[in-house]
C-alpha positions in Angstrom: 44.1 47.2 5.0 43.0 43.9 7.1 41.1 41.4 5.9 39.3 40.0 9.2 36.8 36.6 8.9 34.1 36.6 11.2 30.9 34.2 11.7 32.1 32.9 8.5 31.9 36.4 6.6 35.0 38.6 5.4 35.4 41.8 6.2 38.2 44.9 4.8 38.8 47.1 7.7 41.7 50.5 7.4 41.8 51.3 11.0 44.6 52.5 13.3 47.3 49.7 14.4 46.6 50.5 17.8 42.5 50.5 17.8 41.4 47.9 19.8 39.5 45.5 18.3 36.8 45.8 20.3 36.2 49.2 18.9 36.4 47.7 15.3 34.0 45.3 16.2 31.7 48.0 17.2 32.5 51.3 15.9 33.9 50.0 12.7 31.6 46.9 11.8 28.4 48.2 13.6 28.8 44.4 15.5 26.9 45.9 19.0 26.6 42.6 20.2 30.0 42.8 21.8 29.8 44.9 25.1 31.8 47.8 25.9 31.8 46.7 30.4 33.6 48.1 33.1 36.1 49.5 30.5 38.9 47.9 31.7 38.5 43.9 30.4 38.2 43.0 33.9 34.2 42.2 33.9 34.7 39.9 30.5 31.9 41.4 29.2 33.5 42.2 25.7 35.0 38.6 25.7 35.2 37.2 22.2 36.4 34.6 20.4 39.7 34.8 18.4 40.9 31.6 16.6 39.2 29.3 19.6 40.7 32.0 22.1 38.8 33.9 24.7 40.2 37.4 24.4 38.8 40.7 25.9 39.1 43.2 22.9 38.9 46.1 24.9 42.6 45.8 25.7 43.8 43.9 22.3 44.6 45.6 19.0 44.0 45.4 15.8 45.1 42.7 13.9 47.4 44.4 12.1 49.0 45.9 15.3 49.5 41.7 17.0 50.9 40.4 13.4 48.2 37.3 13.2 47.5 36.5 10.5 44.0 37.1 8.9 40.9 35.9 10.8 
């Protein structure tokens, strides 16, 4: 289980180490805001933000798979 903090608002999430996180944000959290794209992370589409960090989540994991600590 992964405690993740986002727009000031924690959520516990028990998904797969290597799910990436734009799929949590999505499938998990029901956050649509976050595009799915070209499906590669080249377009930015699904950029977010993590700890003041542009990141495409289409190609990063889960929190629990990178070791940061919670967000």
């Amino acid at each position: 289980m992964v405690t993740l903090r986002i727009n000031g608002k924690s959520h516990q999430i028990d998904v797969p180490s290597d799910m990436p996180v734009l799929w949590v944000l999505r499938d998990v959290l029901g956050m649509t805001g976050t595009k799915f794209g070209c499906g590669m992370a080249l377009c930015g589409a699904c950029t977010v933000q993590l700890d003041g960090q542009a990141i495409r989540p289409r190609i990063e994991r889960a929190p629990c798979q990178t070791r940061r600590p919670p967000i």
